[in-house]
VORO-774819 format. One record per atom (N, C-alpha, C, CB): x, y, z; atom name; residue in one letter. Coordinates in Angstrom, 2 decimals, decimal comma, always signed. Glycine has a CB too. Layout:
N
        px        py        pz    a   r
         X         Y         Z   CA   a
...
This chain:
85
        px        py        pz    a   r
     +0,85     -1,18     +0,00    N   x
     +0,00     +0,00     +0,00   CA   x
     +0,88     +1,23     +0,00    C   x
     -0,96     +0,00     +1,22   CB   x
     +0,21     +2,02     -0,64    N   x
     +1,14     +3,49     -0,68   CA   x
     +1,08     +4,10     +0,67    C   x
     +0,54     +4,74     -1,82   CB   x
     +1,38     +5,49     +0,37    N   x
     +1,36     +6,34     +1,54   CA   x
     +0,27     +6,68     +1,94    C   x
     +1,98     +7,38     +1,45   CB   x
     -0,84     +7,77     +0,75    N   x
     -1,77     +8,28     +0,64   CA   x
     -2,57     +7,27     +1,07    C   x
     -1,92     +8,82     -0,44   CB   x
     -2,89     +5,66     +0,71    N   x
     -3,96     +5,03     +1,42   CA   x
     -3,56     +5,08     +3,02    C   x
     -4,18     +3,48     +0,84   CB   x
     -2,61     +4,49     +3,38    N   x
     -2,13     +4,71     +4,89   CA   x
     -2,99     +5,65     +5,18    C   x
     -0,59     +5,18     +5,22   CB   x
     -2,75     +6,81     +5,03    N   x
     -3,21     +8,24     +5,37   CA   x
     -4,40     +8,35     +5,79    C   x
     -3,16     +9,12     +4,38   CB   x
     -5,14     +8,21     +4,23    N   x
     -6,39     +7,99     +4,34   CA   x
     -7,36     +7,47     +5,63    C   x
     -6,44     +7,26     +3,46   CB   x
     -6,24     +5,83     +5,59    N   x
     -7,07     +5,07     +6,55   CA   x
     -7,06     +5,58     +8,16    C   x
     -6,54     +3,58     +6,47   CB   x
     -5,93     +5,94     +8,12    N   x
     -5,41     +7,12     +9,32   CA   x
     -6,58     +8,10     +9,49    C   x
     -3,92     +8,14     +8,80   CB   x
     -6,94     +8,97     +8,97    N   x
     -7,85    +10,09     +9,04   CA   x
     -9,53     +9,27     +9,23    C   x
     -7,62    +11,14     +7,46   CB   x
     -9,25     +8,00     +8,48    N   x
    -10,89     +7,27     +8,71   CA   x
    -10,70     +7,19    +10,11    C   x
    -11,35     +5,53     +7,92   CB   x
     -9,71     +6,54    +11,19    N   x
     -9,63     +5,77    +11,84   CA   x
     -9,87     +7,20    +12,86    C   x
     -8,45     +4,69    +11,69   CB   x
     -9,46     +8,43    +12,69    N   x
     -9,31     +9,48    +13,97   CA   x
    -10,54     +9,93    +13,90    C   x
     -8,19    +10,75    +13,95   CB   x
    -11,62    +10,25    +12,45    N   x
    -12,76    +10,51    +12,62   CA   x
    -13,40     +8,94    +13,27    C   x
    -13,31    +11,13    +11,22   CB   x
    -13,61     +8,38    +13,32    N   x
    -14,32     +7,20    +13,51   CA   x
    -14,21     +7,09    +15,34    C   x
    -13,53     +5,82    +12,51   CB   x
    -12,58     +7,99    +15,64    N   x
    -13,00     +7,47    +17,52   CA   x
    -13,27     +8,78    +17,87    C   x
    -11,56     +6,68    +18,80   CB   x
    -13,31     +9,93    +17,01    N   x
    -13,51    +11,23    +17,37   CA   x
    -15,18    +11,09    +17,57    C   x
    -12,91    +12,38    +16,19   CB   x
    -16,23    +10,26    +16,75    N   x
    -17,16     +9,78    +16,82   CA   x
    -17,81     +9,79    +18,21    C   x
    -16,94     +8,77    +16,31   CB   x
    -16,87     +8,18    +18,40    N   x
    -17,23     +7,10    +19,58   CA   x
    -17,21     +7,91    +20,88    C   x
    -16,06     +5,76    +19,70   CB   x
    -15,89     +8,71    +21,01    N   x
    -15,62     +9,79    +21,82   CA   x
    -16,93    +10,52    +22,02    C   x
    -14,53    +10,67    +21,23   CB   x
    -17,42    +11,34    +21,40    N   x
    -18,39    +12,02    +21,30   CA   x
    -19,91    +11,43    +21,72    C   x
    -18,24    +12,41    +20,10   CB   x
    -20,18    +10,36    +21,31    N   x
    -20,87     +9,36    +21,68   CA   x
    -20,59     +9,12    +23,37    C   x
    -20,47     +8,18    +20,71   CB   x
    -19,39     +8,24    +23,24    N   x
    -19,74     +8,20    +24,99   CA   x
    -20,07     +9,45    +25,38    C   x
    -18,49     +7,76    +26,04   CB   x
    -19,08    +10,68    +25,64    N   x
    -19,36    +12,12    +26,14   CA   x
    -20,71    +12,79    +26,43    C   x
    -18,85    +12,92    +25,24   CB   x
    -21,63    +12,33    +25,43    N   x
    -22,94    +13,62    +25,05   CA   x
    -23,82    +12,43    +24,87    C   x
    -22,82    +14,95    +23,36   CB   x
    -24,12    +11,54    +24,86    N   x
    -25,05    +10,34    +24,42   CA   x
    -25,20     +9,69    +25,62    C   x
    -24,49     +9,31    +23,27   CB   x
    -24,21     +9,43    +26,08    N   x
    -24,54     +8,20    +27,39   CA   x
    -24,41     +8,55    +28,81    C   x
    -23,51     +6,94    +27,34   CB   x
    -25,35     +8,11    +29,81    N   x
    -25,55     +9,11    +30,84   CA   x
    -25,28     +8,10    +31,85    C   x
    -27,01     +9,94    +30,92   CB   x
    -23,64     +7,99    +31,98    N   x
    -23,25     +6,93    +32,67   CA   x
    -22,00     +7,63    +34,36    C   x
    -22,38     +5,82    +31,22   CB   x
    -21,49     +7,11    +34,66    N   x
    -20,51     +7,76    +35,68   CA   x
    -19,46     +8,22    +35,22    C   x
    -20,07     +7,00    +36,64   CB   x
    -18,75     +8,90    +35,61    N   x
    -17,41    +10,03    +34,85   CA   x
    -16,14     +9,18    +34,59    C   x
    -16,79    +11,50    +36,08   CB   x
    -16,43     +7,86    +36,00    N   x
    -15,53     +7,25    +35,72   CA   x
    -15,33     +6,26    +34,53    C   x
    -15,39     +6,85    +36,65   CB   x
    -16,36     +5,65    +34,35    N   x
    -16,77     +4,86    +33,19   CA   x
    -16,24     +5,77    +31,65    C   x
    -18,61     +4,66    +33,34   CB   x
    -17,00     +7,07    +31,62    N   x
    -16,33     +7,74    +30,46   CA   x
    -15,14     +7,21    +30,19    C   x
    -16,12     +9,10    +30,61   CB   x
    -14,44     +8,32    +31,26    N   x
    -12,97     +8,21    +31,45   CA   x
    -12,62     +7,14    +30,62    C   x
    -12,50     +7,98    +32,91   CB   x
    -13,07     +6,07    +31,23    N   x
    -12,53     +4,77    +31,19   CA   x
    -12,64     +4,25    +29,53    C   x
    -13,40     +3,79    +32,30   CB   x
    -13,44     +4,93    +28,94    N   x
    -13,74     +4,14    +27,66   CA   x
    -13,13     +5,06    +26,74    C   x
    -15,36     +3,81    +27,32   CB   x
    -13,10     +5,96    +26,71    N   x
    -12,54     +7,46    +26,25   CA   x
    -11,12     +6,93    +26,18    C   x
    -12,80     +8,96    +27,45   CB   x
    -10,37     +6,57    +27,72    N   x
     -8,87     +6,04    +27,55   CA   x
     -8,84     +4,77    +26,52    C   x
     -8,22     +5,53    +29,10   CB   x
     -9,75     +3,85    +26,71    N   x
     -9,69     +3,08    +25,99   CA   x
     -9,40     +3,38    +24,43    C   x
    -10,63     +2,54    +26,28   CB   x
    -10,50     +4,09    +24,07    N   x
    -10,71     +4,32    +22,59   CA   x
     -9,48     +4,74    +21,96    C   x
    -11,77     +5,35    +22,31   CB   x
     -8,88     +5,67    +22,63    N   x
     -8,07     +6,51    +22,46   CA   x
     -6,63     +5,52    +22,66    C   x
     -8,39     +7,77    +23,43   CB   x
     -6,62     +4,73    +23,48    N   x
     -4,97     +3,62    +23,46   CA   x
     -5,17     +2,68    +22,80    C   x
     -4,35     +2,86    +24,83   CB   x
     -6,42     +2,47    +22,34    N   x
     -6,51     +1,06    +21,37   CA   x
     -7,09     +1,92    +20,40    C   x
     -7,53     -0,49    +21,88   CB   x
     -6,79     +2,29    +19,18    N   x
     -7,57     +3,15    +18,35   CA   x
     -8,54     +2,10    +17,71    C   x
     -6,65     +4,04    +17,27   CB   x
     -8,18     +0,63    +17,43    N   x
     -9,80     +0,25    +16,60   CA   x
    -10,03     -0,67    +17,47    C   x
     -9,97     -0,39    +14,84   CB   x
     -9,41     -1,34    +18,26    N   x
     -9,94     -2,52    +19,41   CA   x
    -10,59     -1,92    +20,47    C   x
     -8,74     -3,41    +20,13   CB   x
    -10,27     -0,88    +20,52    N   x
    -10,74     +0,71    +21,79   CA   x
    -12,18     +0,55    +21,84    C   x
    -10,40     +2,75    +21,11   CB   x
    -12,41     +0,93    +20,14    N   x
    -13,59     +0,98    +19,50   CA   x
    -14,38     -0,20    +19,52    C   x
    -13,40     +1,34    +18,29   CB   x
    -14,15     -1,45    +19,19    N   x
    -14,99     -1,94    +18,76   CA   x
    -15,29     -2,82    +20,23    C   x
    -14,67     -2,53    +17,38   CB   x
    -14,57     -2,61    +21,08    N   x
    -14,84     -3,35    +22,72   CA   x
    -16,03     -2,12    +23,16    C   x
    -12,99     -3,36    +24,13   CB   x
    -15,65     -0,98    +22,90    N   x
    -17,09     -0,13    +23,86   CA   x
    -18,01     -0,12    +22,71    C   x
    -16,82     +1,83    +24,56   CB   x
    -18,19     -0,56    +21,49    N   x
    -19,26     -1,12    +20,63   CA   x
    -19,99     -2,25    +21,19    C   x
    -18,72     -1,54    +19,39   CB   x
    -19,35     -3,34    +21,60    N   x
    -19,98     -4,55    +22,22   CA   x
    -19,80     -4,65    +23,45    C   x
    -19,60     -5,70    +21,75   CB   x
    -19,42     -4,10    +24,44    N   x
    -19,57     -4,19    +25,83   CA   x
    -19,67     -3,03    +26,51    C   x
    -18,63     -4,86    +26,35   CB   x
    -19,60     -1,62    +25,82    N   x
    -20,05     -0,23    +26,45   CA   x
    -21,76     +0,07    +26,10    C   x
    -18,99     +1,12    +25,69   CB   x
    -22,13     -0,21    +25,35    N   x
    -23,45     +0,27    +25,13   CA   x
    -24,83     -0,85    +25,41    C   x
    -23,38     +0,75    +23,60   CB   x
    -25,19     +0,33    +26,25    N   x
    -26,87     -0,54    +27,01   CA   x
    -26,89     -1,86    +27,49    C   x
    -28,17     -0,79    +25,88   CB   x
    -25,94     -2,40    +27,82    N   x
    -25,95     -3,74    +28,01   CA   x
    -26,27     -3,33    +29,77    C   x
    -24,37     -4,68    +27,41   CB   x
    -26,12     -2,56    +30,67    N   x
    -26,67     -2,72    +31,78   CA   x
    -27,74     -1,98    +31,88    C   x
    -25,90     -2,56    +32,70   CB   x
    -27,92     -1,02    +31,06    N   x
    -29,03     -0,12    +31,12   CA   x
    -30,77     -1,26    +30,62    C   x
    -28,50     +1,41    +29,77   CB   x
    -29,76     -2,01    +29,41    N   x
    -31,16     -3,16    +28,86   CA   x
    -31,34     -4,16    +30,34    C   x
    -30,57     -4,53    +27,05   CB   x
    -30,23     -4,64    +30,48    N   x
    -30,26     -5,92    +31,82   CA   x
    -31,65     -4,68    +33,01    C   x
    -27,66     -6,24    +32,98   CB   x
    -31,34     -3,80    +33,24    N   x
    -32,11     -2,76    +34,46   CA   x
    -33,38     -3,13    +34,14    C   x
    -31,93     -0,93    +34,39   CB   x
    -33,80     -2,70    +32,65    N   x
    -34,95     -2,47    +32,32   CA   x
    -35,73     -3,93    +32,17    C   x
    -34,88     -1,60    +31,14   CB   x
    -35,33     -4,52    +31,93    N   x
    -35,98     -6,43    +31,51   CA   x
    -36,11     -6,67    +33,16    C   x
    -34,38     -8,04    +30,44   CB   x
    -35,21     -6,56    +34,04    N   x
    -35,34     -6,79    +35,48   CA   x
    -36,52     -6,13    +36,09    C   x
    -34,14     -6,33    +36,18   CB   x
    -36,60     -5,00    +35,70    N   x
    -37,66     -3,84    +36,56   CA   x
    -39,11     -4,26    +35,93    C   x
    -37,27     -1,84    +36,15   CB   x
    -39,11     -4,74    +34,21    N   x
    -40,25     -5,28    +33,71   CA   x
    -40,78     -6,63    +34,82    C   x
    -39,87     -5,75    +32,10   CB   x
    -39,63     -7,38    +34,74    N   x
    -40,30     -8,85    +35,63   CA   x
    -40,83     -8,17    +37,02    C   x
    -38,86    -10,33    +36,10   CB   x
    -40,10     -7,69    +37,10    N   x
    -40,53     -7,60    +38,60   CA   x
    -42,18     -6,74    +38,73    C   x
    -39,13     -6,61    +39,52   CB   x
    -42,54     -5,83    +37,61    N   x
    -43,97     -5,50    +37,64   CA   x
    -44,93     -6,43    +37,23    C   x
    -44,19     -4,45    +36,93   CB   x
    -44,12     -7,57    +36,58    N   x
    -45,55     -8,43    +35,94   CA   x
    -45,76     -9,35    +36,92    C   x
    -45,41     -9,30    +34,39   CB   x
    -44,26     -9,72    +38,17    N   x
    -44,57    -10,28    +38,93   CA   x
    -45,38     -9,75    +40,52    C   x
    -43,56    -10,80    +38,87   CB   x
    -45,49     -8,10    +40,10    N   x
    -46,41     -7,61    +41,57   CA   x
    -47,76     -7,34    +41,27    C   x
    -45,89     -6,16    +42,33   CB   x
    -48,04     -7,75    +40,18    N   x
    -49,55     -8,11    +39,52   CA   x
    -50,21     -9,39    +40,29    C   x
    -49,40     -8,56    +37,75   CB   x
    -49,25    -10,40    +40,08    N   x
    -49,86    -11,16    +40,84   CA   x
    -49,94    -11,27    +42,35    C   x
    -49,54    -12,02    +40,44   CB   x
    -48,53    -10,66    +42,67    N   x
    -48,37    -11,07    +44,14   CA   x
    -49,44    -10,01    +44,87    C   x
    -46,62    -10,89    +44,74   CB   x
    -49,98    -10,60    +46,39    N   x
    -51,39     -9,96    +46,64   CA   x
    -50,51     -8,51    +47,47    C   x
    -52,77    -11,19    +47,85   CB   x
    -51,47     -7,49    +47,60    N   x
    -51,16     -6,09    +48,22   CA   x
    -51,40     -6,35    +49,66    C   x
    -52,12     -4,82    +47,65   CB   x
    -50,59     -5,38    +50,79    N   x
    -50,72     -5,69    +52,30   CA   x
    -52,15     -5,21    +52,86    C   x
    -49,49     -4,91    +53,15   CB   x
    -52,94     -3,94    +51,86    N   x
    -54,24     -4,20    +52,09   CA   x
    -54,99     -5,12    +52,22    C   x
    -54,68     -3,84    +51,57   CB   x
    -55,25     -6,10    +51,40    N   x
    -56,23     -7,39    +51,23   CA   x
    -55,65     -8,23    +52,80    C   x
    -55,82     -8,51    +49,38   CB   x
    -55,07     -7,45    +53,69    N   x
    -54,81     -8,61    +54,65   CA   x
    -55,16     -7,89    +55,62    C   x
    -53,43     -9,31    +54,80   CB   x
């Protein structure tokens, strides 16, 4: 490969975590430390950075919260209220 593709792929690769960056920052409403944490990531691993807070930074505890908090209302439907006693 020449230079100019190098380059290229170079400039794909800084917009692409300048992105992710931005994304965690302004998108996800998580703890400062966590940022931090993925932000360093992105930024010392430029595409493994990326593609680890692709599959293990996003909604995966925020979805787990919400499926939990669902069971637990379909299960206080049934269970009886301390009135009825």
């Amino acid at each position: 490969m020449d230079l100019t593709l190098w380059g290229a792929l170079a400039v794909i690769v800084y917009v692409l975590q300048l992105l992710l960056i931005r994304w965690v920052l302004l998108l996800k409403k998580r703890q400062a430390a966590a940022s931090v944490a993925w932000i360093f990531a992105i930024i010392r691993l430029p595409v493994r950075g990326g593609v680890l807070f692709l599959l293990f930074g996003v909604n995966l505890v925020e979805r787990g919260a919400a499926r939990k908090q669902q069971a637990s209302r379909a299960i206080a439907r049934y269970l009886p209220t301390l009135s009825e006693y």
